[in-house]
C-alpha atoms as an extended CHARMM CRD file, in Angstrom:
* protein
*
       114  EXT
         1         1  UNK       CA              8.5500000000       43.3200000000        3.3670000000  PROA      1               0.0000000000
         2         2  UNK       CA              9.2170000000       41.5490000000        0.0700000000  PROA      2               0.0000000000
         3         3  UNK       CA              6.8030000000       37.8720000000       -0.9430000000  PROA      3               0.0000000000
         4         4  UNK       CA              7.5320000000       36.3290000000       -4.2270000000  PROA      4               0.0000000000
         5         5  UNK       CA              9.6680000000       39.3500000000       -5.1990000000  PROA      5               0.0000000000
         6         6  UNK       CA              7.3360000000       41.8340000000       -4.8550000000  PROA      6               0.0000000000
         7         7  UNK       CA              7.5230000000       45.0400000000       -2.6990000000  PROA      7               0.0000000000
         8         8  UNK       CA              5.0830000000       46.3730000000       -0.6170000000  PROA      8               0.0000000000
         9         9  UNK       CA              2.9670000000       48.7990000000       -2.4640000000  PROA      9               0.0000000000
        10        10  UNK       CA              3.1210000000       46.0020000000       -5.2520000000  PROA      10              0.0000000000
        11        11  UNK       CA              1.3120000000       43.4530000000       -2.7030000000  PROA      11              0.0000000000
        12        12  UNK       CA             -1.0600000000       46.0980000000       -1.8890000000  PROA      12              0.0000000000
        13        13  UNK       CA             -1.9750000000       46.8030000000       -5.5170000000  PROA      13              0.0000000000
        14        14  UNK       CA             -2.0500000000       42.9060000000       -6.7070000000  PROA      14              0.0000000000
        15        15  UNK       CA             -4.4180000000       42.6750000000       -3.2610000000  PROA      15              0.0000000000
        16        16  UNK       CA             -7.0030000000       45.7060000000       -4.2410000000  PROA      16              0.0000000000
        17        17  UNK       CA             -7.5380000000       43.8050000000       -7.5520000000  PROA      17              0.0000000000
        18        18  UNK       CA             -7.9920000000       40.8450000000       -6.0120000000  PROA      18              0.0000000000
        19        19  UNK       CA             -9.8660000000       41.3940000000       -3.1690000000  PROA      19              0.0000000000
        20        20  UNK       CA            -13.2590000000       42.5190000000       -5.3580000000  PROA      20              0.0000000000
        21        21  UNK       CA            -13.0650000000       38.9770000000       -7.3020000000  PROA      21              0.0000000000
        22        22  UNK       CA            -12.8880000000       37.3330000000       -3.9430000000  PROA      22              0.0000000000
        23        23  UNK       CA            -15.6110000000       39.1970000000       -2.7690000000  PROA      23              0.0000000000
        24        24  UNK       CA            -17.5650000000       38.2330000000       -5.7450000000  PROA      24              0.0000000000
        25        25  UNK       CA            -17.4840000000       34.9080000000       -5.7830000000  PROA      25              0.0000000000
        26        26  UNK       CA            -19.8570000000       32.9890000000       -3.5830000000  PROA      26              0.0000000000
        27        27  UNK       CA            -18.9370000000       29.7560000000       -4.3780000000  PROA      27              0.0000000000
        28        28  UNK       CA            -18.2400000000       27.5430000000       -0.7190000000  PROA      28              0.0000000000
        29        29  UNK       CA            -15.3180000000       25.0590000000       -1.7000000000  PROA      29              0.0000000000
        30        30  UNK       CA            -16.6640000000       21.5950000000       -0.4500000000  PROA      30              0.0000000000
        31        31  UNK       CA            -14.3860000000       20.1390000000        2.0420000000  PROA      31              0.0000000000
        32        32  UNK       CA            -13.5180000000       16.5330000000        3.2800000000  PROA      32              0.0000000000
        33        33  UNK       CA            -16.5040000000       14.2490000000        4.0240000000  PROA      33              0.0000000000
        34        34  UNK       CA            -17.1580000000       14.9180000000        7.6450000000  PROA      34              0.0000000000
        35        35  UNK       CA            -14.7840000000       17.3150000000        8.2460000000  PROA      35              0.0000000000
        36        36  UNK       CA            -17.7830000000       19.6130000000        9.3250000000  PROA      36              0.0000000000
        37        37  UNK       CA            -18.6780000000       16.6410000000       12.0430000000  PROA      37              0.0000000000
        38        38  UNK       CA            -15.0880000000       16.0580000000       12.8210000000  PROA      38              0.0000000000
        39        39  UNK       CA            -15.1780000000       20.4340000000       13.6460000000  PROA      39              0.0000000000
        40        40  UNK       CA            -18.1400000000       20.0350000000       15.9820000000  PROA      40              0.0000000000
        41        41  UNK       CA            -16.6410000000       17.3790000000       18.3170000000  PROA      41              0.0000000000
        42        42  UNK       CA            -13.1770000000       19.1150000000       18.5880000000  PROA      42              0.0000000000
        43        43  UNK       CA            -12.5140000000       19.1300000000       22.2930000000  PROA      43              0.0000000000
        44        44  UNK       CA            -10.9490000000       22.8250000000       23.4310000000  PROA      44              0.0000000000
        45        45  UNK       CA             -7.3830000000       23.4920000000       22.4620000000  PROA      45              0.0000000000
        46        46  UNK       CA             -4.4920000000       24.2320000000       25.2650000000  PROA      46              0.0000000000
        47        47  UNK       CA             -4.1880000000       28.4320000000       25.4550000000  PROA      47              0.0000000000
        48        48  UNK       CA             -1.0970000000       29.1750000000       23.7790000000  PROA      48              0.0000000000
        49        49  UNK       CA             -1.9000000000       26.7650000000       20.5210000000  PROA      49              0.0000000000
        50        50  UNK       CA             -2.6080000000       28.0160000000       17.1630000000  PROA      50              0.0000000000
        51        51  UNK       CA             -3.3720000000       25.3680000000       14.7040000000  PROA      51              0.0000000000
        52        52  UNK       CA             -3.4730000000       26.7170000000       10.9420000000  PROA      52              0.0000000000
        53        53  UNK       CA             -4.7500000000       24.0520000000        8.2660000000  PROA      53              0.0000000000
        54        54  UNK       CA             -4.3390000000       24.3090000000        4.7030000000  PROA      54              0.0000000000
        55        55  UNK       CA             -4.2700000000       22.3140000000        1.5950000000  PROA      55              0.0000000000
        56        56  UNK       CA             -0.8300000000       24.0170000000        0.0360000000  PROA      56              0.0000000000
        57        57  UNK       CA              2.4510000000       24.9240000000        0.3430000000  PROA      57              0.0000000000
        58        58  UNK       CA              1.7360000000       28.7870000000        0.8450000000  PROA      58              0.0000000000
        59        59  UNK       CA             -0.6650000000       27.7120000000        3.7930000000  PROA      59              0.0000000000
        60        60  UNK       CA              2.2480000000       26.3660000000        5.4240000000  PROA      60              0.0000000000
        61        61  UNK       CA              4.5350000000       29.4310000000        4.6260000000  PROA      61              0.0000000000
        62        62  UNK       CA              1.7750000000       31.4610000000        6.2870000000  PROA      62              0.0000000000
        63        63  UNK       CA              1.5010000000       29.1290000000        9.3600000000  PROA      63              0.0000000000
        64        64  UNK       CA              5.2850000000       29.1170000000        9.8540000000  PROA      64              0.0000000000
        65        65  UNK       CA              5.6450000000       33.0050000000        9.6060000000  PROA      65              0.0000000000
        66        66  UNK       CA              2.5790000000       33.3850000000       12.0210000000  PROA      66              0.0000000000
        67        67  UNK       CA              4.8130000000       30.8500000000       14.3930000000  PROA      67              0.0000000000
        68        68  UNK       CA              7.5400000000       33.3730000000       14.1170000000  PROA      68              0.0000000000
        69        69  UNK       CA              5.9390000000       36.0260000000       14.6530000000  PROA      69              0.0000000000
        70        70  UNK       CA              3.6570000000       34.7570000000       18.0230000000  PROA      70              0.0000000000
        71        71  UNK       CA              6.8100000000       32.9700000000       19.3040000000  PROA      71              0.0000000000
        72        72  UNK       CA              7.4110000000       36.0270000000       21.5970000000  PROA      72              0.0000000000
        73        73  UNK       CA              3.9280000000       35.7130000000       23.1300000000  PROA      73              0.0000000000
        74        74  UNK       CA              4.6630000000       32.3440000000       23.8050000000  PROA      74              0.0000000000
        75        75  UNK       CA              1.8170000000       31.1040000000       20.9680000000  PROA      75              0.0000000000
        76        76  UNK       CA              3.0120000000       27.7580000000       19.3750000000  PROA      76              0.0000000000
        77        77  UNK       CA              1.7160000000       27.3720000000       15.8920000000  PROA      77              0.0000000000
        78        78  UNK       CA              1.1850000000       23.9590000000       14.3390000000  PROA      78              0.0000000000
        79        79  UNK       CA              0.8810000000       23.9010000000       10.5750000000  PROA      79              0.0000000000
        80        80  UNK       CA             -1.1000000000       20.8660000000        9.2330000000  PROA      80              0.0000000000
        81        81  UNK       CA             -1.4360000000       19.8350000000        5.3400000000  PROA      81              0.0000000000
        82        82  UNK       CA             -4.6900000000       17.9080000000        3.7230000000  PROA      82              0.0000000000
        83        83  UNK       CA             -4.6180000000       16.0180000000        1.1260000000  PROA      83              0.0000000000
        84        84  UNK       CA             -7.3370000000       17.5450000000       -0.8080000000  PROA      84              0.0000000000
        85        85  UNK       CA             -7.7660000000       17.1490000000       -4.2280000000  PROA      85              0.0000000000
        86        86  UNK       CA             -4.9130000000       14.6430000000       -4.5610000000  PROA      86              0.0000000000
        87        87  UNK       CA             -2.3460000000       17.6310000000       -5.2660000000  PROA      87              0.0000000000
        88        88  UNK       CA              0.1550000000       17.0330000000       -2.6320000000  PROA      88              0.0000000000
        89        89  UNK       CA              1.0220000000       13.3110000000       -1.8090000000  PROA      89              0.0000000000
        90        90  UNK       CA              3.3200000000       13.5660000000       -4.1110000000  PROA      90              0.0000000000
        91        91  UNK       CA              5.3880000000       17.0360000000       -3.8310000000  PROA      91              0.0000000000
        92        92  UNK       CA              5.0880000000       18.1310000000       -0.2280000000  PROA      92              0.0000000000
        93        93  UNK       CA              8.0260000000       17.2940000000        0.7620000000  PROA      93              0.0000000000
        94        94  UNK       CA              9.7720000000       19.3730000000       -1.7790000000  PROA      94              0.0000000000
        95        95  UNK       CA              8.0700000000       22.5160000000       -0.0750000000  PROA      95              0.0000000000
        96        96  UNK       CA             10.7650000000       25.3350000000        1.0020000000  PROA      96              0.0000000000
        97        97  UNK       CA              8.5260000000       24.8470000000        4.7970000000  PROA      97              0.0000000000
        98        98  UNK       CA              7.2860000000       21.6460000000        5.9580000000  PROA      98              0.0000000000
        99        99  UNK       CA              4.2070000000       21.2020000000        8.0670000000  PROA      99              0.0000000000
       100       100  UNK       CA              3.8890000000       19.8030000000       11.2910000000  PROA      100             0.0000000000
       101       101  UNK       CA              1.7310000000       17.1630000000        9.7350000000  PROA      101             0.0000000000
       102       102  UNK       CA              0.2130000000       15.5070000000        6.9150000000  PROA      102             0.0000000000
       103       103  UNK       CA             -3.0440000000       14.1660000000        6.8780000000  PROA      103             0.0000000000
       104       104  UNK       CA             -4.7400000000       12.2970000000        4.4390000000  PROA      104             0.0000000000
       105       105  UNK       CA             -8.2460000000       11.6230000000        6.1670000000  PROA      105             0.0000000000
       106       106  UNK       CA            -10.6950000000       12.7380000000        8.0190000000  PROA      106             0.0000000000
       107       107  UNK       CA             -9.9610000000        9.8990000000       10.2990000000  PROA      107             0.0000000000
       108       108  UNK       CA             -6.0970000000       10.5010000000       10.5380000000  PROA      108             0.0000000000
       109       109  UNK       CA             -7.1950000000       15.0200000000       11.2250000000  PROA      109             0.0000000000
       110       110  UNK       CA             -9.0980000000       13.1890000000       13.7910000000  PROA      110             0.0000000000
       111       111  UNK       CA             -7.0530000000       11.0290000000       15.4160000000  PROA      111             0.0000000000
       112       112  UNK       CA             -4.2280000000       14.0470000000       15.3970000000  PROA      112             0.0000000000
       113       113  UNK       CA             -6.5230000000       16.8380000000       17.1280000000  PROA      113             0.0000000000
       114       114  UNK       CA             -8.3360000000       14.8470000000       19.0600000000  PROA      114             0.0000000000
């Protein structure tokens, strides 16, 4: 297996020294206003769904290999960006994988899932 040009046992050694910084830091990223609400109505999801949402372009590459990789257990995987932090309005649709959808609200995540 080979991401951003790097073999294996290179991705395990980048992750080792990573994974003690993560570990580390206890700071809880805030996230849209009232997307914890918004997570607390969500009605139940049809078996056989995975929805992955992320805020970049890697989230997306990660959703789209997960699709691959369930698509023989019959799992269907649907990648949707936020627009948090105003980062990707502008450049998501340059990404090498596109997500299902792209939300910009709360209201809009809503409106989608629900």
């Amino acid at each position: 297996m080979e991401s951003y040009g790097l073999k294996e046992e290179q991705l395990d050694e980048a992750g080792s020294l990573w994974t003690p910084e993560q570990i580390k830091n206890k700071t809880i990223p805030a996230m849209f206003e009232g997307m914890a609400e918004l997570f607390h109505k969500l009605k139940p999801i049809k078996n056989g769904t995975f929805i992955y949402i992320g805020d970049h372009s890697e989230d997306i590459v990660f959703g789209k290999n997960a699709q691959l990789a369930l698509k023989e257990e019959n799992i269907n995987v649907i990648c949707i960006t936020v627009h948090y932090l105003n980062l990707n309005v502008n450049t998501y649709k340059k990404w090498s994988k596109q997500p299902d959808y792209f939300v910009q609200t709360v209201s809009e995540l809503d409106n989608l899932l629900n």
